[in-house]
Kinemage of the C-alpha trace (Angstrom):
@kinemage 1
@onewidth
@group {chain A} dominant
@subgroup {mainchain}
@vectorlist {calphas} color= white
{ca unk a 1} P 121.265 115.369 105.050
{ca unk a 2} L 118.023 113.766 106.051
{ca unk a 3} L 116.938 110.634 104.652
{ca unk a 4} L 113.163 111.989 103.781
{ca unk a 5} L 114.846 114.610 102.028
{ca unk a 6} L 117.373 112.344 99.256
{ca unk a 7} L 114.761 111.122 96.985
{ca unk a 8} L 116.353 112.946 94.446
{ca unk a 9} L 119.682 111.280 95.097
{ca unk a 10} L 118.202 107.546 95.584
{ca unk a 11} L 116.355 108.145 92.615
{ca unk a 12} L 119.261 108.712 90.189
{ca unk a 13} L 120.904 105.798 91.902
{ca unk a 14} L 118.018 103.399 91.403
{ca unk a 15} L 118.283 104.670 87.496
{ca unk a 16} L 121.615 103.837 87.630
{ca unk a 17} L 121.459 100.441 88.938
{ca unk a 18} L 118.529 100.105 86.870
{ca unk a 19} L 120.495 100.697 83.606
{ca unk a 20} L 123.156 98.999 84.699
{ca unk a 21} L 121.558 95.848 86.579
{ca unk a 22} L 123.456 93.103 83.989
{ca unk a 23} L 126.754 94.402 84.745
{ca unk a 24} L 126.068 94.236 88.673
{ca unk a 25} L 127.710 97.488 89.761
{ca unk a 26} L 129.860 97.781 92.743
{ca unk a 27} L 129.134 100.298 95.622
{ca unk a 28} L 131.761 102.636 94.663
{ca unk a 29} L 130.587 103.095 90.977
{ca unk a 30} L 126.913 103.350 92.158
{ca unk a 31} L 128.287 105.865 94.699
{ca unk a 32} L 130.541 107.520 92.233
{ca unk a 33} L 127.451 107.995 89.807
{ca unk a 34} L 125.454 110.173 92.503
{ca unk a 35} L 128.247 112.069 93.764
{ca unk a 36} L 128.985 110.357 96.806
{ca unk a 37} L 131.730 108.245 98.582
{ca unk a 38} L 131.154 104.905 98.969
{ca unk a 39} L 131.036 104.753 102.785
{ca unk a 40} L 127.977 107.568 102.836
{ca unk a 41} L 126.065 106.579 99.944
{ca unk a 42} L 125.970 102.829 101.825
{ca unk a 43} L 124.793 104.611 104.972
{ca unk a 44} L 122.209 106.741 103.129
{ca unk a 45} L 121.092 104.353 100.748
{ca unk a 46} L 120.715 101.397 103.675
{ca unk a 47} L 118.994 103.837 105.924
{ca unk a 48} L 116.547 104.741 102.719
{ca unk a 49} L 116.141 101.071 102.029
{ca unk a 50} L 116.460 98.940 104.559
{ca unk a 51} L 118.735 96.702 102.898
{ca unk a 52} L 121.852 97.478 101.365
{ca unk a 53} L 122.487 98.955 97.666
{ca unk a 54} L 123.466 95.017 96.381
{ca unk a 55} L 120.186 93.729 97.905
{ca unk a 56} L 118.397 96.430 96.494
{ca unk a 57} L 120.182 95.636 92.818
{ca unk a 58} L 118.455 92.402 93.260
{ca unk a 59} L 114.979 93.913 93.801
{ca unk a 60} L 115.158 95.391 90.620
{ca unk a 61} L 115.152 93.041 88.390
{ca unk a 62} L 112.647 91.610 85.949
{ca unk a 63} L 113.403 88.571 86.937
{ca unk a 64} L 112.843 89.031 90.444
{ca unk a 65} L 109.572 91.101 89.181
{ca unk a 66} L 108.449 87.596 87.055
{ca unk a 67} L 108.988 85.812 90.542
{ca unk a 68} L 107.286 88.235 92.485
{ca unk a 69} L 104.326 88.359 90.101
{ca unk a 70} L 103.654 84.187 90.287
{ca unk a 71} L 103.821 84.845 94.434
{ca unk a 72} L 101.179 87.527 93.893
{ca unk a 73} L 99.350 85.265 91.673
{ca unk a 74} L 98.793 82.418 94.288
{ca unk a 75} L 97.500 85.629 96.944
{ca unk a 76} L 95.001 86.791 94.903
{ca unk a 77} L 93.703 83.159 93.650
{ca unk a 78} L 93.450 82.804 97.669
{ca unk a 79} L 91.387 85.795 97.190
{ca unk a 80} L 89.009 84.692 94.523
{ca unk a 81} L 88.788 81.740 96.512
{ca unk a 82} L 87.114 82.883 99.144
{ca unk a 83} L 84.976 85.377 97.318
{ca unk a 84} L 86.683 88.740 98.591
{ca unk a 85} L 84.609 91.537 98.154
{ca unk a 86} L 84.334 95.088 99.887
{ca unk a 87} L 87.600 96.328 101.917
{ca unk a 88} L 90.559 93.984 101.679
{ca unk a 89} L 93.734 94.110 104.249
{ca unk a 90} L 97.285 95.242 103.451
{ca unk a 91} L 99.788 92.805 105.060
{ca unk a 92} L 101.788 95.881 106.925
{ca unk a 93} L 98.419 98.215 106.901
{ca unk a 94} L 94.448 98.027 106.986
{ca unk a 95} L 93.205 100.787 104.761
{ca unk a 96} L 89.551 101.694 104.367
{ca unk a 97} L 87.589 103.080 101.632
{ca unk a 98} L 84.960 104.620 101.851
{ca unk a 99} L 82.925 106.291 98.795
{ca unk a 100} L 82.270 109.847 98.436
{ca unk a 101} L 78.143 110.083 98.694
{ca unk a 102} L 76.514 110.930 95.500
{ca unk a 103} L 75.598 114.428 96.834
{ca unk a 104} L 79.116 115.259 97.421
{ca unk a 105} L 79.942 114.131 94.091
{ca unk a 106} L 77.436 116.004 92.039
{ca unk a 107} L 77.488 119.145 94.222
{ca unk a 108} L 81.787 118.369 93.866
{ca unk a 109} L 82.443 118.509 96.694
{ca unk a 110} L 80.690 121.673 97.855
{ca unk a 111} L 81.170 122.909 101.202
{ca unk a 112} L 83.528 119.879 102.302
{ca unk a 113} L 86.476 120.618 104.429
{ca unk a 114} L 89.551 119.580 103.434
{ca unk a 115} L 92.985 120.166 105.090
{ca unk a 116} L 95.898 120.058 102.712
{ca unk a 117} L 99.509 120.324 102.831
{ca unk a 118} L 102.831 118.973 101.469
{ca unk a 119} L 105.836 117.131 102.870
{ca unk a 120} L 108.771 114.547 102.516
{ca unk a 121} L 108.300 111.150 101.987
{ca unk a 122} L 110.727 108.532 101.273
{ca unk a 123} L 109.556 108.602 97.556
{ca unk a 124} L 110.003 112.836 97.123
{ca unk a 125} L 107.519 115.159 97.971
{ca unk a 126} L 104.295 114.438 98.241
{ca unk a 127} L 100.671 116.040 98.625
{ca unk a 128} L 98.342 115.492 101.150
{ca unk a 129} L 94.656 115.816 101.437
{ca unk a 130} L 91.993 114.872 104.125
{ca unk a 131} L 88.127 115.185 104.855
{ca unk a 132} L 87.119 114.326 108.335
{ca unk a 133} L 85.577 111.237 107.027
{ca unk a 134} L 89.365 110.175 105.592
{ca unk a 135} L 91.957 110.925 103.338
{ca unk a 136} L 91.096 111.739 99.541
{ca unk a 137} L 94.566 112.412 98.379
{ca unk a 138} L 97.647 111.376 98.514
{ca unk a 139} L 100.498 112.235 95.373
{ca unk a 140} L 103.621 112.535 94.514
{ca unk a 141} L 105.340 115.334 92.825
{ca unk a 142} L 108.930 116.855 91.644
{ca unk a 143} L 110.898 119.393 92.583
{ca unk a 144} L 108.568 122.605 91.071
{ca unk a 145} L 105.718 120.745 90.623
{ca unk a 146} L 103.774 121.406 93.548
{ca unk a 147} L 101.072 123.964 92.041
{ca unk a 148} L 100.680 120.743 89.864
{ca unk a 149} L 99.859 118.784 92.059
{ca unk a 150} L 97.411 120.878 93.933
{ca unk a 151} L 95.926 121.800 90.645
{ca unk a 152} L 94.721 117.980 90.754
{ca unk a 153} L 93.396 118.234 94.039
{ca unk a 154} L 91.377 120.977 93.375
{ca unk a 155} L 89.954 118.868 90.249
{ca unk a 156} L 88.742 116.258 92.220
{ca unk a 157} L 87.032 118.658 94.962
{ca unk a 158} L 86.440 122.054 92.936
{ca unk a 159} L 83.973 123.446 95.163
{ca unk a 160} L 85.585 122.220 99.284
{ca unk a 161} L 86.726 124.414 101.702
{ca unk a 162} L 90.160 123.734 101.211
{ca unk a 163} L 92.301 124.446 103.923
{ca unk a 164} L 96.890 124.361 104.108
{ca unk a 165} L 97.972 122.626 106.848
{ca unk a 166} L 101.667 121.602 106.483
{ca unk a 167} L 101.835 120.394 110.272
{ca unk a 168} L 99.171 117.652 109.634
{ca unk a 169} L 100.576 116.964 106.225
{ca unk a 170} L 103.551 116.196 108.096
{ca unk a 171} L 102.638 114.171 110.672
{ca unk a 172} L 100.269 111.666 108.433
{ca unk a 173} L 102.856 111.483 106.207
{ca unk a 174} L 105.261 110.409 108.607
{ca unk a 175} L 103.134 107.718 110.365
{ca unk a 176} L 101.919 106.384 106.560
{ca unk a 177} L 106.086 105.571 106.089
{ca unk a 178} L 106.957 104.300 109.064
{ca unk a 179} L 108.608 100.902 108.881
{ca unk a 180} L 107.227 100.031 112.523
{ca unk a 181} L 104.165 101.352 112.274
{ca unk a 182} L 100.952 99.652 111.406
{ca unk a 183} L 98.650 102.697 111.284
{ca unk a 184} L 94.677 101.969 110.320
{ca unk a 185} L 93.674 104.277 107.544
{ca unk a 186} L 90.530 105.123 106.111
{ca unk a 187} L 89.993 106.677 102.491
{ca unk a 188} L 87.147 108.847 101.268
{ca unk a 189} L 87.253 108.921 97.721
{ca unk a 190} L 85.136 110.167 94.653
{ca unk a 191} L 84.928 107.647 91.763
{ca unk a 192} L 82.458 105.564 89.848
{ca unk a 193} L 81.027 102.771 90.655
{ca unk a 194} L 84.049 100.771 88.919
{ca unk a 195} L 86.730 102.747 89.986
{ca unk a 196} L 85.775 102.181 93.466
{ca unk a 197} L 85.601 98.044 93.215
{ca unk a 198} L 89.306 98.217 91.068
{ca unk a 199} L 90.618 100.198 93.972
{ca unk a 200} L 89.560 97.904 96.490
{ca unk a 201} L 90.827 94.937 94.481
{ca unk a 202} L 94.288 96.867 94.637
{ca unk a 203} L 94.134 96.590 98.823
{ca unk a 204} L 94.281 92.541 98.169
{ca unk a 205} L 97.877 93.091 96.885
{ca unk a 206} L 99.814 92.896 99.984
{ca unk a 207} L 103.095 94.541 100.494
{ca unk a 208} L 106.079 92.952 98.678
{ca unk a 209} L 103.593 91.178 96.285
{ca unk a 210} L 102.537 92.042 92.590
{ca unk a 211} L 99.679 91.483 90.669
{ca unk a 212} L 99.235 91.641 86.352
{ca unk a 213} L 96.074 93.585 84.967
{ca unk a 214} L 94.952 90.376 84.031
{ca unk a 215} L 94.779 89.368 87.805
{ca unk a 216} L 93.191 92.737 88.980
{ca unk a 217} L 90.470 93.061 86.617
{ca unk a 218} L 89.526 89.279 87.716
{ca unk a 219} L 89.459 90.384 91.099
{ca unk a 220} L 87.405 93.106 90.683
{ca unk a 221} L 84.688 91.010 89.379
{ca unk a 222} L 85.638 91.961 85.282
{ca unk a 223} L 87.661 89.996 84.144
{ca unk a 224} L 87.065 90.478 80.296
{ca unk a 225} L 87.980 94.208 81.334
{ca unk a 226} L 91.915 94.494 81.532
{ca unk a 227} L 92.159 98.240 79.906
{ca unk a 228} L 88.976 99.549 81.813
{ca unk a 229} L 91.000 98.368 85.049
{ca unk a 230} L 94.148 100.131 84.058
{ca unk a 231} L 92.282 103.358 83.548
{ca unk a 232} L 90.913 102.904 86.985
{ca unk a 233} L 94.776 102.058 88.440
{ca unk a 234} L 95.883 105.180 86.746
{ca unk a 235} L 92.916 106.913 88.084
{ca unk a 236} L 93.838 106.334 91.696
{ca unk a 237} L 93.740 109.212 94.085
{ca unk a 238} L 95.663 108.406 96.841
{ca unk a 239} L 98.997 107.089 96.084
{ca unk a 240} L 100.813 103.923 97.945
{ca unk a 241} L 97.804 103.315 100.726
{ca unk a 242} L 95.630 102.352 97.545
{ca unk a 243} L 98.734 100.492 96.064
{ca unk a 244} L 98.496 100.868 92.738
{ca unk a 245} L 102.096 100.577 92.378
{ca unk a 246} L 101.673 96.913 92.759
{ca unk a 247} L 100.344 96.189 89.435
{ca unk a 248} L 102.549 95.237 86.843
{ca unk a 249} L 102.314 93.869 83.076
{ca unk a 250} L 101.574 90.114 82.615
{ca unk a 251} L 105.398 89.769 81.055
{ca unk a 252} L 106.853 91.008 84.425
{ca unk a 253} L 107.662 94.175 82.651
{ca unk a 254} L 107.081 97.180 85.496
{ca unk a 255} L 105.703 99.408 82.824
{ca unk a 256} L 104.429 103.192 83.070
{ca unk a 257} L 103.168 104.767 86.008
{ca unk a 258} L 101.232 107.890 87.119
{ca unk a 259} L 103.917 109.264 89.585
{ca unk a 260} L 106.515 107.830 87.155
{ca unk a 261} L 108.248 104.846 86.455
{ca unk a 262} L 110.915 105.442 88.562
{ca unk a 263} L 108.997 106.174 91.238
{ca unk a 264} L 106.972 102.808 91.074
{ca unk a 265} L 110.673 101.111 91.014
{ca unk a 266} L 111.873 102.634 94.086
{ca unk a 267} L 108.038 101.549 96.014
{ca unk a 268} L 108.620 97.864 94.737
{ca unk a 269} L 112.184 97.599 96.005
{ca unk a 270} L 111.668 99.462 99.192
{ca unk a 271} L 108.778 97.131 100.234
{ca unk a 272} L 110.308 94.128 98.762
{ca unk a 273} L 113.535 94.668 100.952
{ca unk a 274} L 111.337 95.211 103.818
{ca unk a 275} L 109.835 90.975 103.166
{ca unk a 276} L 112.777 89.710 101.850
């Protein structure tokens, strides 16, 4: 079975080792739990991962979240420091945004093109939209949940011309996961005026690093505004390239997420074993 294809799997294993994480499970119960001998579930998960199910275990800790969270800290005080503003760089990928113009937002959207498709990603099916100015969306979705998903495309542009293309789907999705490549990216994206300076903030987070609401909200220039910039996280249109999987609470605590919190587990660990 193809490794795109086993979110499902990994993500009842991550649960597992989740639940378990005190009582350090050994490979074969992990493997036992998903169905799987030992030997293939090592091979899957390590091809998945990038480091081995016991690494991983370590990943998902709060503890190693608390730790992660004081390194994130000292990268965004950098940040501040040197008065970031506009377009920040991701440490494995330079992502711009660009705003939709304020005729394409009050027209929504209104005669813009959009191709659209869906495909595997290491993190389950996912939904892909893009403008030829960028892509606007990028989300996640379950096994059924597709129409979903597209439903919520179709919210943020009612009135584009939108347009299935699996193939491209595909392709983009493929090059946005790939471990070796480095892939410039650039974003165009409806929000307010807000929205748009809390996503940017999130492109300061680099990969493997976390951030607390706190943090964010300082970094987008509010930092009285801690719930405003959580709406705005949870607001995000395009999943993982505007990283807003990165924020955590202030405790360490992981905490809810709009793909689920499961999901956000599996992102942290995955990019964590990729800078360990």
């Amino acid at each position: 079975m193809r490794a795109m294809n086993d979110y499902g799997r990994i993500a009842a294993a991550i649960r597992f080792l989740d639940e378990h994480r005190h009582e350090q499970p050994d490979l074969e119960t992990v493997a036992t739990s998903v169905g799987l001998s030992a030997s293939r579930f090592h091979r899957l998960f390590s091809a998945w991962a990038g480091a081995t199910p016991k690494d991983f275990l370590q990943c998902l800790t709060l503890a190693d979240a608390k730790d992660a969270l004081l390194r994130g800290s000292s990268v965004l005080d950098a940040a501040l420091d040197a008065g970031l503003s506009g377009p920040g760089r991701l440490h494995d990928l330079c992502v711009t945004l660009e705003a939709a113009t304020p005729g394409e937002i009050k027209s929504r959207g209104k005669g813009v093109p959009i191709r659209y498709g869906a495909a595997d990603s290491p993190f389950g099916p996912c939904l892909i939209g893009e403008t030829p100015r960028g892509l606007c969306h990028l989300s996640f979705f379950d096994d059924g949940g597709e129409q979903e998903a597209f439903a919520e495309l179709k919210a943020e542009w009612p009135l584009a011309n939108l347009v299935r293309d699996d193939l491209s789907s595909k392709q983009i999705t493929s090059a946005i996961f790939d471990p070796n490549g480095g892939a410039t990216w650039k974003l165009h994206v409806r929000g307010t005026s807000f929205q748009l300076r809390v996503w940017r903030a999130l492109l300061a987070i680099p990969s493997g690093d976390l951030a607390s609401y706190a943090k964010l909200a300082a970094l987008a220039g509010n930092p009285n505004a801690s719930r405003a910039t959580g709406s705005a996280v949870g607001s995000n249109p395009v999943s993982f390239l505007i990283p807003c999987h990165r924020v955590i609470r202030a405790t360490g605590i992981v905490g809810h997420y709009r793909w689920g919190s499961t999901r956000k587990r599996a992102m942290l660990a995955w990019e964590a074993a990729r800078w360990s």
